[in-house]
VOPAGU-2260 file (C-alpha; in pm, 1 decimal, decimal comma):
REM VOPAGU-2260
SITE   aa  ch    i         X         Y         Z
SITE  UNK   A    0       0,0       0,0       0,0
SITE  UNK   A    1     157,7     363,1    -116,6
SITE  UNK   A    2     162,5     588,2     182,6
SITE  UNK   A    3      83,9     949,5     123,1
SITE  UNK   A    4     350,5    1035,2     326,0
SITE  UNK   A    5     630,9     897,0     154,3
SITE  UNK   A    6     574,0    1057,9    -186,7
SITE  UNK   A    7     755,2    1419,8    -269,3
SITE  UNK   A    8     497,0    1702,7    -176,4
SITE  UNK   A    9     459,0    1956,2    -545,2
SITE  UNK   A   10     471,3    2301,9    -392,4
SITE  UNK   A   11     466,1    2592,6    -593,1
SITE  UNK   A   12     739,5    2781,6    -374,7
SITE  UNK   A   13    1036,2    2553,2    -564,4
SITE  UNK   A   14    1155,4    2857,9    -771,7
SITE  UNK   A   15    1167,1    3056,2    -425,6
SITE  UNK   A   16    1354,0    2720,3    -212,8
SITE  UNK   A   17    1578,5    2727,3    -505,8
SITE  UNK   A   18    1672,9    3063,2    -486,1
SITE  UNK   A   19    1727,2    3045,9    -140,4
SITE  UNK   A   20    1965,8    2774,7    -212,9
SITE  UNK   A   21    2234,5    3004,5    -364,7
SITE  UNK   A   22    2579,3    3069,6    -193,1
SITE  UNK   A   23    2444,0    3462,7    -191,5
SITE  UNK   A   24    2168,9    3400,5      15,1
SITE  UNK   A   25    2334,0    3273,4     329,3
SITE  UNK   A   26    2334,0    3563,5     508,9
SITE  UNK   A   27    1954,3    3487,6     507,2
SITE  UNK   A   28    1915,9    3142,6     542,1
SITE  UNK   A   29    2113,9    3143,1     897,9
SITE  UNK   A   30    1860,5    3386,6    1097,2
SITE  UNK   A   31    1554,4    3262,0     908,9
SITE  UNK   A   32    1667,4    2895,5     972,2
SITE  UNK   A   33    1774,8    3016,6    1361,7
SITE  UNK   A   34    1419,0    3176,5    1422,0
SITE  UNK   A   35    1223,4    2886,9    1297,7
SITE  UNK   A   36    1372,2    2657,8    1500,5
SITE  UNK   A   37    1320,3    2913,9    1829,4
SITE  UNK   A   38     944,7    2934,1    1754,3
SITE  UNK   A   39     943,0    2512,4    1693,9
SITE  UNK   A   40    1092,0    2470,0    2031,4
SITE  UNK   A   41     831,5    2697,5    2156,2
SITE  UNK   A   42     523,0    2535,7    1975,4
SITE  UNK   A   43     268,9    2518,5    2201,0
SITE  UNK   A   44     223,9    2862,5    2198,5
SITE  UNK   A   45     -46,5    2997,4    1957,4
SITE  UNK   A   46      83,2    3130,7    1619,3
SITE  UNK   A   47     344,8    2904,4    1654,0
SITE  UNK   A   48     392,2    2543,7    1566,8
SITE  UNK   A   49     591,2    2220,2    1615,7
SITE  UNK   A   50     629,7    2238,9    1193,8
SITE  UNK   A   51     858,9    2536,8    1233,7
SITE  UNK   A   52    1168,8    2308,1    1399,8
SITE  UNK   A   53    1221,8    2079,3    1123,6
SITE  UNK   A   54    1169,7    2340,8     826,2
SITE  UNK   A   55    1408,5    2529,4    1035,2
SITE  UNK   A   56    1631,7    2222,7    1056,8
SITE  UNK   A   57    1609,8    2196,6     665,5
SITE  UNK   A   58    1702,1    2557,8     608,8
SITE  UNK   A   59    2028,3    2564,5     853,5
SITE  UNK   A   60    2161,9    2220,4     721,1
SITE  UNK   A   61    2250,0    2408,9     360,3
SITE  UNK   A   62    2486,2    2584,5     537,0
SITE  UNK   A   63    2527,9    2405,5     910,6
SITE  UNK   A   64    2658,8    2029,6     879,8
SITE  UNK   A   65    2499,5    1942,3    1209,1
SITE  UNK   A   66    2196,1    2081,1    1183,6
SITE  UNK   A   67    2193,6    1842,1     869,0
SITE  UNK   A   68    2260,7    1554,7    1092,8
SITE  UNK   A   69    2012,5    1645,8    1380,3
SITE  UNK   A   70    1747,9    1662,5    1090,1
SITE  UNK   A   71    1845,6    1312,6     992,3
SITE  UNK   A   72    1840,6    1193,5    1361,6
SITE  UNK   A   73    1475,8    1307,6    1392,1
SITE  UNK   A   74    1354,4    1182,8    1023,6
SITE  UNK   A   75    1467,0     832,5    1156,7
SITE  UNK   A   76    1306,4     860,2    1489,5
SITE  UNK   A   77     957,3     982,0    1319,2
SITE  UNK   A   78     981,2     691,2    1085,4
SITE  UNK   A   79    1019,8     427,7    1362,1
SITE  UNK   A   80     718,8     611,9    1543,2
SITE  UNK   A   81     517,3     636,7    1255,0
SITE  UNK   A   82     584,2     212,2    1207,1
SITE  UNK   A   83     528,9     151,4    1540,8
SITE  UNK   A   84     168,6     313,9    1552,7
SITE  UNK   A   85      49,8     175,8    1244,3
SITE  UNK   A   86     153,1    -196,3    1381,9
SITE  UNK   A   87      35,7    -101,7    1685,8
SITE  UNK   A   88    -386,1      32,2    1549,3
SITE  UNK   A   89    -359,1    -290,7    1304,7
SITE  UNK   A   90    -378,9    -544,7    1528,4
């Protein structure tokens, strides 16, 4: 069965993500990457969201090696939480 989750999302930003992928746009990826982690960490508040850490995560780990590897770290432990619920609701 094909899992929603697992297939690349289309967004119409790319041209924008791309951009921001360029050497000459470091000096903005660092804060921007910075202050959506900072507002992921503090989620539970309203405006706010649990979404912003790993898009922050994303953004820093162009340009931050560990941040790259802290990303990875969480991907893996979502995956083995996402497995574990869906054994655990089909039994």
């Amino acid at each position: 069965m094909d899992d929603p989750a697992d297939k690349p999302i289309k967004s119409r930003g790319k041209p924008m993500l791309e951009r921001l992928r360029e050497p000459q746009w470091r000096f903005a990826r660092i804060p921007l990457g910075t202050v959506l982690v900072l507002g992921g960490v503090i989620g539970f508040l309203p405006l706010v969201g649990f979404w912003m850490l790993p898009l922050g995560l994303m953004i820093l780990a162009i340009d931050i090696p560990l941040a790259g590897r802290l990303l990875d770290r969480l991907t893996k432990l979502g995956r083995r939480l996402k497995d574990f619920f869906r054994r655990r609701t089909n039994r």
